[in-house]
N, C-alpha and C positions, 0 to 999 in steps of 0.2 A: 504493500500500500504506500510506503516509503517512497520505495522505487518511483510509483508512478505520477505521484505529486511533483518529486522532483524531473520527473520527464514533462509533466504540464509544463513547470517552471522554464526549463530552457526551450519547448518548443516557443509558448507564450514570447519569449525574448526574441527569440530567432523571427518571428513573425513581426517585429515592431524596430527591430533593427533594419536602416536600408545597409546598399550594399558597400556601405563604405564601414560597415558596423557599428553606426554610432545608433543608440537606443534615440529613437525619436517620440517615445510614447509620452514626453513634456509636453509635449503639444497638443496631447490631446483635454479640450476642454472640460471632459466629463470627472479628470478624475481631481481629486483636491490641488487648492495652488501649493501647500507646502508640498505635497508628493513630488509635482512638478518640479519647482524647485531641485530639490532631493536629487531625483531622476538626472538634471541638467547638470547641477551641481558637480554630481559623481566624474564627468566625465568631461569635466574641464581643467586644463592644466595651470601648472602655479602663471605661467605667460598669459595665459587664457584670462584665466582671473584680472591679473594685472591689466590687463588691454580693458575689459569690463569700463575699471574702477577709473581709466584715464581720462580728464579732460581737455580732449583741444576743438575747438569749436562745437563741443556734444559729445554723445555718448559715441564713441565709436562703434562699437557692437562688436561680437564675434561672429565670423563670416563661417568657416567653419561650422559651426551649430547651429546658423541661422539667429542668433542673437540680431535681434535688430539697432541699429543705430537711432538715435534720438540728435536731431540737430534743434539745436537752442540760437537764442537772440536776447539780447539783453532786456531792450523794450521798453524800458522804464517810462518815455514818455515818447515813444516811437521807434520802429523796426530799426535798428542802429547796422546791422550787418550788410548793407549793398547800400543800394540808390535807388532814388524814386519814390521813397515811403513818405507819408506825412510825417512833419517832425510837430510834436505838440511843445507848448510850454514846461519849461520845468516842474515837478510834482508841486514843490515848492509853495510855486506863486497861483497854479491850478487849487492846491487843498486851499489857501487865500480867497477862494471866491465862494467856499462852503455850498458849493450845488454838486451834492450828492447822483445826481441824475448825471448830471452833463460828464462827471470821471467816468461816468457807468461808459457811455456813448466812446467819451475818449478811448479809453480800454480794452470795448469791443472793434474799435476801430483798429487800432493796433494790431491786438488777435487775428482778424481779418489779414490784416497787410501782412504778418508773420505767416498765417497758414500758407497763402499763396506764395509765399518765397521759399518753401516747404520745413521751416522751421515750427516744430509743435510743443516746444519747451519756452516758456519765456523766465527769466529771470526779475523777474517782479511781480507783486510790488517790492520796495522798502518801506517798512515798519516803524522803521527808529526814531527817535525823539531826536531832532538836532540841538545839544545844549551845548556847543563849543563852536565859536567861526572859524575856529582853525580846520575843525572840520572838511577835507576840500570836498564831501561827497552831502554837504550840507541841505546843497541842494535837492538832491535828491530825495528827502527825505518828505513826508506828509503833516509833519507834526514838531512844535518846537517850544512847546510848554504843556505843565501836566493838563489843563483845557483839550487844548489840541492832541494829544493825547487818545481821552474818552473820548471825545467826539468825532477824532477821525479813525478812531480803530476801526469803526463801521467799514473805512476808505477798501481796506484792505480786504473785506468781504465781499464789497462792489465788484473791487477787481478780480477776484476769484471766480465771482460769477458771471465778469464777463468774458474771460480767458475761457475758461468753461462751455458759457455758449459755444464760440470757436471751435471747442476742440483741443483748445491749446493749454497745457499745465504751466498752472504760476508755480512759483518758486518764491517762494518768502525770504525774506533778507533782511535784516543780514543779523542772524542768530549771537550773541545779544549783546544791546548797549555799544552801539556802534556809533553814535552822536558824539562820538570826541577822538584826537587825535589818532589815527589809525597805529597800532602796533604797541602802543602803550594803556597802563592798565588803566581803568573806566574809575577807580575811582569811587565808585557806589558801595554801599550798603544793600544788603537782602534787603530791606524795607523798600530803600528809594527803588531796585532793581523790580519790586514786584509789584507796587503801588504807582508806578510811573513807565520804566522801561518795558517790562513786557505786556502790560497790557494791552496796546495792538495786537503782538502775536496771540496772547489768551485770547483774545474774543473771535477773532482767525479762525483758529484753530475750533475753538467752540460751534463754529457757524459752518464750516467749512470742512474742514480736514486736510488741507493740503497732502500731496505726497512727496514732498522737496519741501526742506531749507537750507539757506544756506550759514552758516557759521561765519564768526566775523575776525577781524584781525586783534583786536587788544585782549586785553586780561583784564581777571576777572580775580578780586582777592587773590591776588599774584601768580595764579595761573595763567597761560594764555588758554585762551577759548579754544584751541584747536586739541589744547590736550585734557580738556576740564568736565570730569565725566557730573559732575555736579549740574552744568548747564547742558550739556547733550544727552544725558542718560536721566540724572537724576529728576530734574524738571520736564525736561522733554517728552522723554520716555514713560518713565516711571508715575509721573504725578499726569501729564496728560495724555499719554497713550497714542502718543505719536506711533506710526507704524512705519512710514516711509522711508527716504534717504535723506542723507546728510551730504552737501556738497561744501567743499571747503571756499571761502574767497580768495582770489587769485593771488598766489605765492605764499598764502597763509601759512602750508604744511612746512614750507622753507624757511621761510621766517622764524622757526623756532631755534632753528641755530644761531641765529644773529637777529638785528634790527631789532633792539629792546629785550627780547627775552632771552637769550642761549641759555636755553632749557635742556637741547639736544645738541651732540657732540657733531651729528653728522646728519645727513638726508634719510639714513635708515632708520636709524633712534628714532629720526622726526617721524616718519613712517608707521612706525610699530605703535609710538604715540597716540597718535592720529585714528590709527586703526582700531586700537584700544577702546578708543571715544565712543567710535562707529559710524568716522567720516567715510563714508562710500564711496565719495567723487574727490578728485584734486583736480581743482583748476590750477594748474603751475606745470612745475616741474620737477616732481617729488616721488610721484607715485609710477609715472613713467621714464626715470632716472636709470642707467643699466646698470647702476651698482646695486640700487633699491630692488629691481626686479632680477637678478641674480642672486641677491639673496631669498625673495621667493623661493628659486627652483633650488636653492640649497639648505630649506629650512629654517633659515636665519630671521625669517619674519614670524610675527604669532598668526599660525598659520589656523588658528580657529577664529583669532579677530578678523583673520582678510575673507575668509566663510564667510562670514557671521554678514560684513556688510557686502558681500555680495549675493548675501540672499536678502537684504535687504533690499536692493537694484531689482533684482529678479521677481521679489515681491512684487514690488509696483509693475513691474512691463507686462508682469501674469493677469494683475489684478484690471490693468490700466487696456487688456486687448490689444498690446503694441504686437504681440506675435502672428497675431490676426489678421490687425486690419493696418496698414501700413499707408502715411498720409502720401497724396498724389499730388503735389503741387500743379496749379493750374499757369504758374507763369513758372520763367528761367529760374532757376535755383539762384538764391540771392539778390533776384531782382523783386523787389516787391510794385505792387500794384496799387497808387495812390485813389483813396477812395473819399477821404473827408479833408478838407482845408482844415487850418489853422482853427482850434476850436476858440471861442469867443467868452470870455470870462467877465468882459464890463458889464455893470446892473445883475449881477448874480446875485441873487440874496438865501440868507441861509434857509438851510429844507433839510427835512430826515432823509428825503429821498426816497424811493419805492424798494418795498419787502424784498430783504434778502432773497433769497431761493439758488441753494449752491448744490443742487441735486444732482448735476453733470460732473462738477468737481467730484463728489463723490461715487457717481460709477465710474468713472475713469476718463478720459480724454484723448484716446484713440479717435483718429477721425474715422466717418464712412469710407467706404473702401473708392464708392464716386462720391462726388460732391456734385 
């Protein structure tokens, strides 16, 4: 009876392996995403992983497994990666005009200009409270007092939901207290931190669920953020049940050997660091370093952290139907398709704005396969 179980088992495999013998039966939708997972996981190499986890203008994907690629865009207040996209005003001087509506329009406008340049990842919004003008990313920011604050946390729900519509996954930014000097420590207290700074993301996150943020450059009670399992794990994870990935901000992982913190002796330390956290993506040049990925295939990395958040990646691409349904850009790759002028903020006056509804964010943000 032994016997024959075990001859199910390998016919079973042999029917789901093609001919190049890689077990393809991840792909099938019926059976659980962790199995899936599991399944993909098993049969990808420590380089495989590493490619996964790299960022240079998106996810590269693994071609071999049919791992899809995710091409991203910054977006913050327009398609930033080609030419031809509407450019809108700074978030800035937009949250200044407190019409809730009009960000909504902005945002899908964006989305819009992103899909068709076939990027389905955006990198926004930002969250952060700007409390320092040294800040050079001040700009960018929706809010600059605890006021603004509450009131524009909503901001970052609008825009969830209009990336959403789209099709296209926001990515929250920049994980946390990024309002002052980049690379240096923030400064705050647990109190200020949780009564001011994260509350955009808390109500986010509450409304929404994103499956992406990103992590920021400074420190945090003399940690730097990239290795501070207190704000990635412990608040994150633990207290709101984030599921998704963690993408690092560009050179962030590197930065830990120099610029403020030398925390880490070398790019692997920083690495192992990072991974520890359960950063999944590096934007830099850290995690796709050939000393960093030679240690991969020699061990030398925590090769259950680099698991860990590449099934956290694979989570969301299982959950999210990227394996599925793959976007078809309708113009040139990188050209985007201008569709709204310059949005107009004089005589705006303040408004709650129309009901959330981030029900797309939440099944996933695969596009249809036509559009």
């Amino acid at each position: 009876m032994e016997s024959l179980r075990d001859g199910n088992r390998h016919r079973s495999r042999r029917q789901c392996c093609d001919d190049s013998g890689i077990d393809r039966s991840y792909l099938d939708t019926s059976l659980p995403i962790d199995r899936r997972i599991e399944i993909l996981l098993a049969q990808m190499t420590p380089e495989e992983k590493m490619e996964l986890i790299r960022e240079g203008w998106g996810i590269p994907g693994v071609k071999r497994l049919g791992i899809p690629d995710i091409k991203k865009v910054e977006a913050i207040h327009g398609y930033s990666y080609g030419t031809g996209a509407t450019m809108f005003p700074q978030v800035l001087g937009m949250a200044a005009s407190w019409n809730a509506p009009l960000l909504y329009k902005v945002t899908e406008a964006i989305g819009r200009e992103s899909l068709d340049a076939g990027s389905i990842a955006a990198w926004s919004p930002v969250l952060d409270v700007a409390t320092d003008p040294r800040w050079d990313a001040a700009k960018r920011a929706s809010a600059k007092t605890r006021i603004y604050a509450r009131r524009w946390a909503k901001r970052g729900s609008t825009d969830t939901r209009a990336w959403a519509h789209n099709y296209v996954q926001a990515l929250w930014r920049t994980w946390s207290a990024f309002g002052r000097r980049d690379s240096h420590d923030v400064g705050f207290n647990e109190r200020e931190m949780r009564e001011i700074h994260l509350v955009p993301f808390r109500n986010v996150f509450r409304e929404c669920r994103p499956q992406s943020v990103m992590m920021s450059y400074g420190d945090y009670m003399g940690v730097p953020v990239g290795k501070s399992k207190e704000l990635l794990k412990g608040i994150l994870r633990d207290e709101w049940g984030f599921d998704g990935f963690i993408v690092s901000d560009c050179g962030a992982i590197t930065n830990m050997t120099s610029r403020k913190h030398y925390t880490a002796l070398d790019k692997i330390e920083a690495a192992n660091d990072a991974l520890r956290a359960g950063i999944a993506t590096n934007c830099g040049d850290t995690y796709n370093d050939k000393d960093v990925i030679r240690a991969a295939t020699e061990g030398r990395l925590d090769m259950t952290a680099l698991d860990d958040v590449c099934r956290d990646m694979l989570r969301v691409m299982f959950r999210t139907g990227l394996f599925e349904k793959q976007s078809k850009p309708s113009a040139q790759l990188g050209q985007a398709v201008p569709i709204m002028a310059v949005a107009r903020t004089r005589g705006a006056r303040p408004g709650d704005g129309s009901p959330v509804d981030c029900a797309a964010e939440k099944r996933g943000f695969a596009p249809p396969a036509v559009r």
